[in-house]
C-alpha positions in Angstrom: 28.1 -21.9 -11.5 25.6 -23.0 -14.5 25.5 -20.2 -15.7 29.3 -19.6 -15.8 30.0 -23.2 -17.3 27.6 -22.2 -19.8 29.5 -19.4 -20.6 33.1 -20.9 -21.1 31.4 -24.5 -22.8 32.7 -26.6 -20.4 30.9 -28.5 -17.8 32.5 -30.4 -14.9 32.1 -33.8 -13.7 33.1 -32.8 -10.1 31.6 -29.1 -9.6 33.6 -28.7 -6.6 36.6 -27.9 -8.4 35.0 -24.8 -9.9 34.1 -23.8 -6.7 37.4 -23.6 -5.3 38.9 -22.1 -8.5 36.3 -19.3 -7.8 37.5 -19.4 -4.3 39.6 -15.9 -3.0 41.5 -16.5 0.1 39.5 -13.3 1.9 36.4 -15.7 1.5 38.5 -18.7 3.3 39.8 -16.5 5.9 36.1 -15.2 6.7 35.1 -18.2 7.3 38.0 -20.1 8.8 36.0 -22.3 11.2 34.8 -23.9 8.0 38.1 -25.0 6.4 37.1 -23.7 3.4 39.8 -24.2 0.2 40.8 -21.6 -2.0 42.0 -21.1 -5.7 46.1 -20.2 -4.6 47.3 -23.3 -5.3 45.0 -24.2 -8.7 46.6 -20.3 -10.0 50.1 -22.0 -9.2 48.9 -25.2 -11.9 46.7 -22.8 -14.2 50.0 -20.6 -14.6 51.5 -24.0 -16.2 49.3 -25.3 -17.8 48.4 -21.5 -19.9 52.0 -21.6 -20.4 52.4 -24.9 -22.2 49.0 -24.3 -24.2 50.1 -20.8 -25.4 53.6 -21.9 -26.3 52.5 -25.1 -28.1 50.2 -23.0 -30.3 52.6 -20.6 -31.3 55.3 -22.2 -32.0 52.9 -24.3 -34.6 51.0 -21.4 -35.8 53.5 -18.8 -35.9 56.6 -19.9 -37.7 57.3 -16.4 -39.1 58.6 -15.4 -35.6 62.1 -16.0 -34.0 62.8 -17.4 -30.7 62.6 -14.0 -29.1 59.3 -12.8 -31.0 57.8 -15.9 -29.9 59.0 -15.1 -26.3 57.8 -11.5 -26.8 54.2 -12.5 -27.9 53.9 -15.8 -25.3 54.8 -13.0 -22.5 51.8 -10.8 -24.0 49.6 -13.2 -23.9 49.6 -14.8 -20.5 50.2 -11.2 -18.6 48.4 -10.3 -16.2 46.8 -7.5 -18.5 45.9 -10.1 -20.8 44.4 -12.3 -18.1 42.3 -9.6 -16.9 41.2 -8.8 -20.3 39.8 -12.6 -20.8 38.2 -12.8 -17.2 36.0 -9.9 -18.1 35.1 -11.1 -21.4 32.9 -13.7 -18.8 32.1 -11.6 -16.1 34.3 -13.7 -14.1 34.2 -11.2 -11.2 30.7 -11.8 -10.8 31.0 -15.7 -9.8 33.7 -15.0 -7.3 33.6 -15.8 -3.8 34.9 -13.0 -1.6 34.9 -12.2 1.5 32.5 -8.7 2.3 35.4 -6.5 2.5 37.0 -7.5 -0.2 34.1 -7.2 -2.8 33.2 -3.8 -1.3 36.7 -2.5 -1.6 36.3 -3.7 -5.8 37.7 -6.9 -5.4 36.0 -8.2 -8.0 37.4 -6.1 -10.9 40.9 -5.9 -9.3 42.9 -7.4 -12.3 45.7 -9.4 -9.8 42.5 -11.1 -8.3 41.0 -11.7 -11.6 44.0 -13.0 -13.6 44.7 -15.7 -10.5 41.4 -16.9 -10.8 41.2 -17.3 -14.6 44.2 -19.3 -14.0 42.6 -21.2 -11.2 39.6 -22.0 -13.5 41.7 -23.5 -16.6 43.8 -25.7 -13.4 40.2 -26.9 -12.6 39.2 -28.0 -16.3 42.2 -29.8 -16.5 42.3 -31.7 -13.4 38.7 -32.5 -14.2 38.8 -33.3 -17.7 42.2 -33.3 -19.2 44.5 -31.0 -21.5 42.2 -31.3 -24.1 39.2 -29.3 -22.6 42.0 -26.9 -20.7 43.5 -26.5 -24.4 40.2 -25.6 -25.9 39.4 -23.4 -23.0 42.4 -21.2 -23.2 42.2 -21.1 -27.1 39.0 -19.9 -27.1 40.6 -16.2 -25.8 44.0 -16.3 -27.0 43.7 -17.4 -30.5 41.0 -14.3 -30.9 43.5 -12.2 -29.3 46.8 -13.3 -31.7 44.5 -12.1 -34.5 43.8 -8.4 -33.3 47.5 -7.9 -32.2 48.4 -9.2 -35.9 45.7 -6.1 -37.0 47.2 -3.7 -35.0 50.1 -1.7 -37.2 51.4 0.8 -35.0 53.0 4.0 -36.6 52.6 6.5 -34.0 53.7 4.8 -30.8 53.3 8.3 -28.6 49.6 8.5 -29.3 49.3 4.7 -28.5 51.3 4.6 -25.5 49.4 7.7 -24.3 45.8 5.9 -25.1 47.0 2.9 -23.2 48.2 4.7 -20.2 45.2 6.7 -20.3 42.9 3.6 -19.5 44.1 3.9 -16.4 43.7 7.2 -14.0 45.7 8.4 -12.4 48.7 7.3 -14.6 51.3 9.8 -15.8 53.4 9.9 -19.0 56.4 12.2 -19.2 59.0 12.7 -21.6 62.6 13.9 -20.3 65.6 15.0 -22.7 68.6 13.8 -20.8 71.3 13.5 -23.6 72.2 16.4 -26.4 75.0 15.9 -28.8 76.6 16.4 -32.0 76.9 19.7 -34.0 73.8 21.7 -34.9 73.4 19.9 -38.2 74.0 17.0 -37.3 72.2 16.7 -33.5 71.6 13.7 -31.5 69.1 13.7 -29.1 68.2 10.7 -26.0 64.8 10.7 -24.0 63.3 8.6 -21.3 59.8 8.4 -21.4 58.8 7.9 -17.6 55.6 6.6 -16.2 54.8 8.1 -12.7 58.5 8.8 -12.3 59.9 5.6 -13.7 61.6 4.6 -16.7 59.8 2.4 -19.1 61.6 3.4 -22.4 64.4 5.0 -23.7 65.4 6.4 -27.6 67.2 8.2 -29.7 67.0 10.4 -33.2 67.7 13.0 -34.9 64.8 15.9 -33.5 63.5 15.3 -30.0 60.5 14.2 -31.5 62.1 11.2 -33.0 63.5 10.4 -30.0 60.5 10.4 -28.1 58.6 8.3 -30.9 61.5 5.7 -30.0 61.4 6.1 -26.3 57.7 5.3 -26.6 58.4 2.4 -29.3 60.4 0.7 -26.6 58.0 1.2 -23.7 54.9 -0.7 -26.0 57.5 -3.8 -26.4 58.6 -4.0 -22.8 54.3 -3.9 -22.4 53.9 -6.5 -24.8 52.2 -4.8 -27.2 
């Protein structure tokens, strides 16, 4: 646990809450005759605590954006995506107490199981040392992260969608035409883009490519991205 409070620059006055935060409920269960706490109910405070922090800061850092960008971008950031993302920028899996099963089954790169406990960790450093550390904590990641989605200009939302789903193995991308109309100079054409048979964007255009380039436009919103 050094070693990880070295890591995120924040060292607690009662360790103990680090442990817990680190805590899975497999490892509890495992050893029930010890009455050991787990990290469920610090996730339940982290999850507020990101919230307020990540709102605060872009509502005063980003007053180019609208009520629903700001929604948008606050959505992207504490996702559980996101959360993964920041947990393995510290190796968090490493430091977590599971019980044998779950580690050997890859518990400690599952993302759910990671994201809970990131949250777990910023509920310990603030009920150890305040909003202030918590705040600082949190920024550390997300301010970082605001600056590369601001890089990120997306023109060609089919090749990005595809290299996003592609991370994952598995996953499956399809494109179905289910709306034709108009006369054949001026044609109007609607596809769904589906992910292992379920709709995560629909568009429309002029050529069925078009179409598809909006389909996938609206999938990378609904993703956050």
């Amino acid at each position: 646990m050094k070693d990880l409070q070295e890591k995120i620059g924040y060292h607690f006055k009662n360790p103990e809450l680090l442990s817990v935060a680190l805590t899975h409920s497999s490892f509890a269960n495992e050893h029930k005759s010890q009455h050991i706490k787990y990290n469920e109910r610090l996730e339940f405070l982290g999850d507020s605590v990101l919230s307020v922090v990540v709102s605060d800061y872009i509502f005063k850092n980003c007053p180019e954006l609208p009520e629903g960008e700001l929604t948008k971008l606050r959505s992207y950031l504490v996702c559980e995506r996101s959360l993964f993302n920041f947990a393995k920028q510290i190796d968090l899996g490493k430091y977590l107490r599971l019980s044998k099963g779950e580690r050997n089954n890859g518990g400690a790169q599952r993302p759910s199981i990671l994201a809970d406990a990131f949250e777990a960790v910023i509920a310990a450093i603030y009920i150890d040392g305040g909003i202030e550390p918590a705040s600082k904590h949190i920024l550390n990641f997300v301010i970082p992260e605001i600056k590369n989605k601001k890089k990120k200009k997306i023109t060609d939302y089919k090749t990005t969608l595809q290299e996003i789903i592609q991370k994952n193995p598995g996953e499956q991308l399809e494109y179905v035409l289910i709306k034709e109309s108009g006369p054949d100079h001026n044609k109007h054409f609607v596809v769904e883009v589906h992910l292992n048979s379920n709709v995560i964007g629909k568009g429309g255009g002029r050529s069925k490519k078009e179409a598809e380039q909006q389909a996938a436009r609206e999938a990378l919103e609904l993703m956050g991205y």
